[in-house]
VOGU-3710 file (C-alpha; in Angstrom, 3 decimals, decimal comma):
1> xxxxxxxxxx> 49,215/-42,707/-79,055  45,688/-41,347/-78,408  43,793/-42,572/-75,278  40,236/-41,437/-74,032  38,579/-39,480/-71,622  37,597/-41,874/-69,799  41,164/-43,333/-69,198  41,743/-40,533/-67,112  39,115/-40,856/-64,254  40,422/-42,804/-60,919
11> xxxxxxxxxx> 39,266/-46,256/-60,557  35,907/-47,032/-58,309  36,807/-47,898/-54,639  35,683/-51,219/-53,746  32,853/-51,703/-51,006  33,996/-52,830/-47,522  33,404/-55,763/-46,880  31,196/-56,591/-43,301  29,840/-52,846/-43,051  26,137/-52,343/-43,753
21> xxxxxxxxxx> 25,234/-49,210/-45,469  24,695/-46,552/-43,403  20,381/-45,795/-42,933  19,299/-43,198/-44,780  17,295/-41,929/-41,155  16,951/-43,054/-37,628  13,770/-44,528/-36,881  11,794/-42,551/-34,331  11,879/-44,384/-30,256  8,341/-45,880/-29,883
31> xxxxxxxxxx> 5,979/-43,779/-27,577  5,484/-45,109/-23,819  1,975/-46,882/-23,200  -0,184/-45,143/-20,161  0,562/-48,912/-18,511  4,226/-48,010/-18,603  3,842/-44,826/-17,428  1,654/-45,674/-14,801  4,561/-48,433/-13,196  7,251/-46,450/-13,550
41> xxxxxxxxxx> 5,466/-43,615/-11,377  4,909/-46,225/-9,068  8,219/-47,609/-8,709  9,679/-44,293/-7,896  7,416/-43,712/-5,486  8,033/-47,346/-3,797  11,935/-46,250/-3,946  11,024/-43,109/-2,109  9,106/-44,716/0,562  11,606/-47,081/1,201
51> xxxxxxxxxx> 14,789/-45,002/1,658  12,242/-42,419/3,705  11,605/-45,959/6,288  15,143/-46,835/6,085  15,701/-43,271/6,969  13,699/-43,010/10,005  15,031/-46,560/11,082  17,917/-44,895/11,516  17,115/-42,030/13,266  14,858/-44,265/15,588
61> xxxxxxxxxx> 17,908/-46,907/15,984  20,079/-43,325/17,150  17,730/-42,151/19,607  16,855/-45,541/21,315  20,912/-46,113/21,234  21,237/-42,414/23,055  18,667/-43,129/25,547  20,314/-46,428/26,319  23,295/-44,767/26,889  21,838/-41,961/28,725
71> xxxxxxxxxx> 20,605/-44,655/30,919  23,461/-45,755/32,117  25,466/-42,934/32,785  22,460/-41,988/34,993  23,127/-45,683/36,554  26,445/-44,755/36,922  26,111/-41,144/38,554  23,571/-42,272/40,641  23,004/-40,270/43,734  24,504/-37,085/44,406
81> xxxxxxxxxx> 26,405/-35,001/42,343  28,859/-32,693/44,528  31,872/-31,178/42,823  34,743/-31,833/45,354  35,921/-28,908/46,854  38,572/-27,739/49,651  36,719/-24,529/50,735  35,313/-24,184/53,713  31,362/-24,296/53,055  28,069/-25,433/54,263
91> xxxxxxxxxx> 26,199/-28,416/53,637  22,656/-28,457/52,421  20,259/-31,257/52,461  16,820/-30,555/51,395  13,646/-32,344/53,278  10,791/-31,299/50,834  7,368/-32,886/50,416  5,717/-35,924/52,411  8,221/-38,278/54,625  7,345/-41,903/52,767
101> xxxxxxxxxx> 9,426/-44,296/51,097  10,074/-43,698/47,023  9,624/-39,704/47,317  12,316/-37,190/47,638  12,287/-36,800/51,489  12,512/-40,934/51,997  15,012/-42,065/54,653  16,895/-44,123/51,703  17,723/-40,953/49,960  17,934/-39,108/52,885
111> xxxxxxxxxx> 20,296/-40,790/54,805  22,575/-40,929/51,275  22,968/-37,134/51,085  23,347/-36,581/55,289  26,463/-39,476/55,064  28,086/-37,513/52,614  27,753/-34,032/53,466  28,984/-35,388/57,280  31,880/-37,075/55,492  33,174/-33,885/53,662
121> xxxxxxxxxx> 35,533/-32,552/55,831  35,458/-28,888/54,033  31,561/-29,084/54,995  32,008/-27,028/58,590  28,037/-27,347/59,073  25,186/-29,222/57,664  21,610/-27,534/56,829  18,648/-29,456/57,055  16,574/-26,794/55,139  12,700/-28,290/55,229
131> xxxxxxxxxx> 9,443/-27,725/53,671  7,194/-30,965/54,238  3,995/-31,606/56,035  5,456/-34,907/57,753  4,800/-38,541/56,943  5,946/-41,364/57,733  6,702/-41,868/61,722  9,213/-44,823/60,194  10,921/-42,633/58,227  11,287/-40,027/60,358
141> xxxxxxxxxx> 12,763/-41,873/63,292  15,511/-43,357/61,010  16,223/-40,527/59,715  16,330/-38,385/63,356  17,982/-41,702/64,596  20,866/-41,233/61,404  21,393/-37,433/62,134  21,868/-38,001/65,986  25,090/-40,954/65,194  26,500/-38,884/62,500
151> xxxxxxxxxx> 26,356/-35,605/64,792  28,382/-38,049/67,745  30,556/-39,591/65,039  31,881/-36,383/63,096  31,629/-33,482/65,516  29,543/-31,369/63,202  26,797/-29,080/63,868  23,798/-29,517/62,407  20,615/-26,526/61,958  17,037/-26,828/60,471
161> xxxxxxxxxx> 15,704/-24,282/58,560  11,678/-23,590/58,053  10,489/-22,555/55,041  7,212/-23,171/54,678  5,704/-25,731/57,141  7,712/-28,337/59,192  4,878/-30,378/60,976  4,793/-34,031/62,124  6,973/-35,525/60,951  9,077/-33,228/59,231
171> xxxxxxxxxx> 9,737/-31,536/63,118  10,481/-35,691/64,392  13,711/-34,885/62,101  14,087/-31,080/63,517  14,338/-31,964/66,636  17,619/-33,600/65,763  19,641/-30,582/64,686  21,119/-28,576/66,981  18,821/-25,518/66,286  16,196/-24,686/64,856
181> xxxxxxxxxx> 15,423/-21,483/62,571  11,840/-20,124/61,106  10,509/-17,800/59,392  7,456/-15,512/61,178  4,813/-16,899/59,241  6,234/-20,728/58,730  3,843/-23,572/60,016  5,480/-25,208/62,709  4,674/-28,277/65,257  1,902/-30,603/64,926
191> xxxxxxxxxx> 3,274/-33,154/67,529  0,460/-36,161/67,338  0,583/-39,179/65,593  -3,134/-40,027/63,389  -4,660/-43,122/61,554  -7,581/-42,176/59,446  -10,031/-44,230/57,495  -13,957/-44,271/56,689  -16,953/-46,044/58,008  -19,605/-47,730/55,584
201> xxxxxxxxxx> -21,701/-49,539/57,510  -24,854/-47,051/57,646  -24,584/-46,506/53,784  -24,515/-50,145/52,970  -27,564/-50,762/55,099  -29,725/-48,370/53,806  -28,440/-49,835/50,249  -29,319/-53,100/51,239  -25,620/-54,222/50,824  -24,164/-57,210/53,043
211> xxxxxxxxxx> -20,969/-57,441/53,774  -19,243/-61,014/53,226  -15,358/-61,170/55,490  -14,046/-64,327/56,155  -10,750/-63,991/58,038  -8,634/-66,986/59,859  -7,660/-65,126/63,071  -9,874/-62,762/64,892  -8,294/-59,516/64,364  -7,105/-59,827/60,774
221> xxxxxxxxxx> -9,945/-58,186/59,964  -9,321/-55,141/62,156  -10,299/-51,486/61,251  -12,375/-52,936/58,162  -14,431/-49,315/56,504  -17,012/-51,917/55,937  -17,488/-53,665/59,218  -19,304/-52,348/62,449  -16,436/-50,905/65,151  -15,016/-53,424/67,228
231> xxxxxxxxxx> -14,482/-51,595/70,825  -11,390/-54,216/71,583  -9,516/-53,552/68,564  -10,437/-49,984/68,110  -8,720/-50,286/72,009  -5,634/-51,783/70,519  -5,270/-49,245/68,057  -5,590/-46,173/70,386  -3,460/-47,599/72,437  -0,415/-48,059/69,787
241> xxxxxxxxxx> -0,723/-44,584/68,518  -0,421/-43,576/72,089  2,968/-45,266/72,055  4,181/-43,514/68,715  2,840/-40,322/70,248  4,617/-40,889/73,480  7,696/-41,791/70,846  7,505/-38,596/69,666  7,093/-36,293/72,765  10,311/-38,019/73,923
251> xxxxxxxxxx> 12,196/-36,921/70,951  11,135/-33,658/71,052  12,317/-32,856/74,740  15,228/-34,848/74,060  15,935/-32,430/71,113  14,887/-29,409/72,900  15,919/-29,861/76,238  14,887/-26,746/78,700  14,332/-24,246/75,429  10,974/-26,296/75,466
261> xxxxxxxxxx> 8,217/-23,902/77,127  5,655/-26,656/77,939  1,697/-26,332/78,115  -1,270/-29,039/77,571  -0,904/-27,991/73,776  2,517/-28,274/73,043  1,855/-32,446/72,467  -1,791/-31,985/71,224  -1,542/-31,755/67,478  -1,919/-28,284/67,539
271> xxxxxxxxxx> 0,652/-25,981/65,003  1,468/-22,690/64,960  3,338/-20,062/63,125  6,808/-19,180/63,132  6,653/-16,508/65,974  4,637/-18,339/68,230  6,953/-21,179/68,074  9,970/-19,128/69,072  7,873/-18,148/72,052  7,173/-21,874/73,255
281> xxxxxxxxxx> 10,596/-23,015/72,707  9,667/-25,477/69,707  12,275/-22,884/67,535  15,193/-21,001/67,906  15,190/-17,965/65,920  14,205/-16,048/62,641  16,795/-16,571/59,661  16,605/-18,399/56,377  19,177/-20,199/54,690  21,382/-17,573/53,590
291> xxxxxxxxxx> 21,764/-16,274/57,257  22,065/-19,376/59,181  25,441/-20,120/56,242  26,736/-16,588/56,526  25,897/-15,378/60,567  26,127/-18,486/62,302  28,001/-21,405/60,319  30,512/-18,533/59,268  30,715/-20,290/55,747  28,769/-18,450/53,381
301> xxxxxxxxxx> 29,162/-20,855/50,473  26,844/-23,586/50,522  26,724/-26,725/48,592  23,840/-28,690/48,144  23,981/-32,586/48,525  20,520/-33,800/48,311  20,502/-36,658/45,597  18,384/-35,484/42,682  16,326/-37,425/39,285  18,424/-36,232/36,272
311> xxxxxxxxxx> 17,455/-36,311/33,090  17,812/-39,564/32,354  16,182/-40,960/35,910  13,105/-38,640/35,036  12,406/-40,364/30,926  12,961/-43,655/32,625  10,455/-43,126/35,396  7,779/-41,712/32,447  8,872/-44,684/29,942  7,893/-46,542/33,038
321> xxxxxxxxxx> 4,948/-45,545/33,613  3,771/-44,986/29,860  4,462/-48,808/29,728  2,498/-49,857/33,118  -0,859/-47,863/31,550  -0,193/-49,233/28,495  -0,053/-52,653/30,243  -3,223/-51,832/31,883  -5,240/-50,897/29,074  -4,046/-53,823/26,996
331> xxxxxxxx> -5,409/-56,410/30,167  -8,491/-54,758/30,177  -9,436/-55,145/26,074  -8,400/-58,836/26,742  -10,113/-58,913/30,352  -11,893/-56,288/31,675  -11,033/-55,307/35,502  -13,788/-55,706/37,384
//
């Protein structure tokens, strides 16, 4: 039989069913409005400020964290800081700047560092190496009072050595040590006892100011700058510094004993350098603290116990005080200090 050509071509497949044609091209993406633009810029920027403040959150939460915990190991160290030690050495404890309570040479802090240097039984002398004008007559005597029981109590010797000046008194707490040791040119002495103020009357007369004091009691006014002298209480007043000065004179020959070379100026007021002081019995001998440790205490090593601000003490004191002015400053835009 004869068939066709066009029983030889291949059926036609059928169309799936479900599946759209295929698009002839894909349709371009729509272009982004200036609006859109515009608020996408500005939510990546919001992003970036907020992980930049969550960042410095952090960094602030670390360093108040640190300084809380810097506090209180300083809390926890406070005082001294002496490495124990079994060799034979000498004890230091420094007596710098004014005698008064709160500063480095107070009788609180003072009287710390002396216990413990007394205590260590490797210390085989203790060095009261000063540098202070003086201060407090308080202070001084508990302190002079301290060195004299811990001197009976632990059978050490204790030496003062001059730098600088040891006046007032700074020399009330010399006189306690066993001997004394300058330099040629130190500032030594200055055995009185003062009380200093100012006077105001004349200036607020010829200002035309009056002066309004009501007291209850008849000397709680005494001493006022801006009152007339009373002769009674100005009386009074002499007549108590006498007593601290008469205080102090027995101290000194107490300390002294016959090395003291007396004359009408010793107990004046009156200081003097280094030399002259060896001369009138007031010091020893020439040696700093180097030679008193290696020459006379035979233990060149020395070990300083005088309680010192760390770190930590020193931010917290600043903190402190940043926040008191702060304080200040705020009560005086609310209501000014007059």
């Amino acid at each position: 039989m004869s068939s066709s050509s066009d029983d030889t071509l291949p059926p036609p497949m059928p169309e799936p069913v479900g599946v759209p044609a295929a698009p002839a091209a894909t349709a371009a993406a729509p272009a982004a409005t200036p609006n859109e633009v515009l608020l996408a810029q500005l939510a990546r920027d919001f992003l970036r400020e907020r992980r930049l403040e969550r960042r410095w959150r952090t960094v602030f939460r670390l360093f108040w964290l640190g300084l809380a915990a810097l506090l209180v190991y300083s809390l926890w160290q406070q005082g001294r800081h002496v490495t124990p030690t079994t060799v034979p050495h000498t004890a230091l404890v420094e007596v710098r700047g004014e005698i008064a309570v709160d500063t480095e040479a107070s009788a609180e802090l003072l009287l710390a560092a002396l216990k413990d240097a007394f205590k260590d039984e490797a210390a085989q002398a203790v060095v009261l190496r000063i540098n202070s004008p003086g201060g407090s007559p308080v202070q001084a005597g508990i302190v002079h009072d301290e060195i004299k029981r811990l001197k009976k109590l632990h059978g050490k010797p204790v030496y003062a050595v001059v730098e600088e000046i040891c006046a007032s008194g700074a020399y009330y707490i010399a006189a306690a040590a066993d001997e004394i040791y300058v330099d040629k040119a130190s500032v030594v002495g200055s055995i009185g006892v003062l009380m200093d103020g100012f006077g105001f009357t004349g200036l607020m007369s010829k200002l035309g100011v009056e002066r309004r004091l009501l007291t209850a009691g008849d000397n709680k006014g005494m001493l006022d700058p801006f009152s007339p002298v009373n002769p009674r209480q100005q009386a009074y007043a002499q007549a108590m510094l006498d007593q601290i000065h008469h205080q102090f004179i027995t101290v000194v020959r107490d300390g002294r004993g016959k090395r003291l070379k007396e004359t009408p100026e010793t107990f004046s007021g009156l200081f003097w350098n280094g030399e002259q002081a060896v001369a009138m019995g007031l010091a020893d001998d020439y040696g700093n603290l180097d030679h008193v440790a290696r020459e006379v205490v035979k233990a060149e090593e020395v070990i300083d116990y005088t309680p010192r601000d760390n770190v930590a003490e020193r931010l917290v004191k600043r903190f402190g005080a940043s926040v008191g002015a702060g304080a200040v400053r705020a009560l005086r835009e609310v209501a000014p200090i007059r």
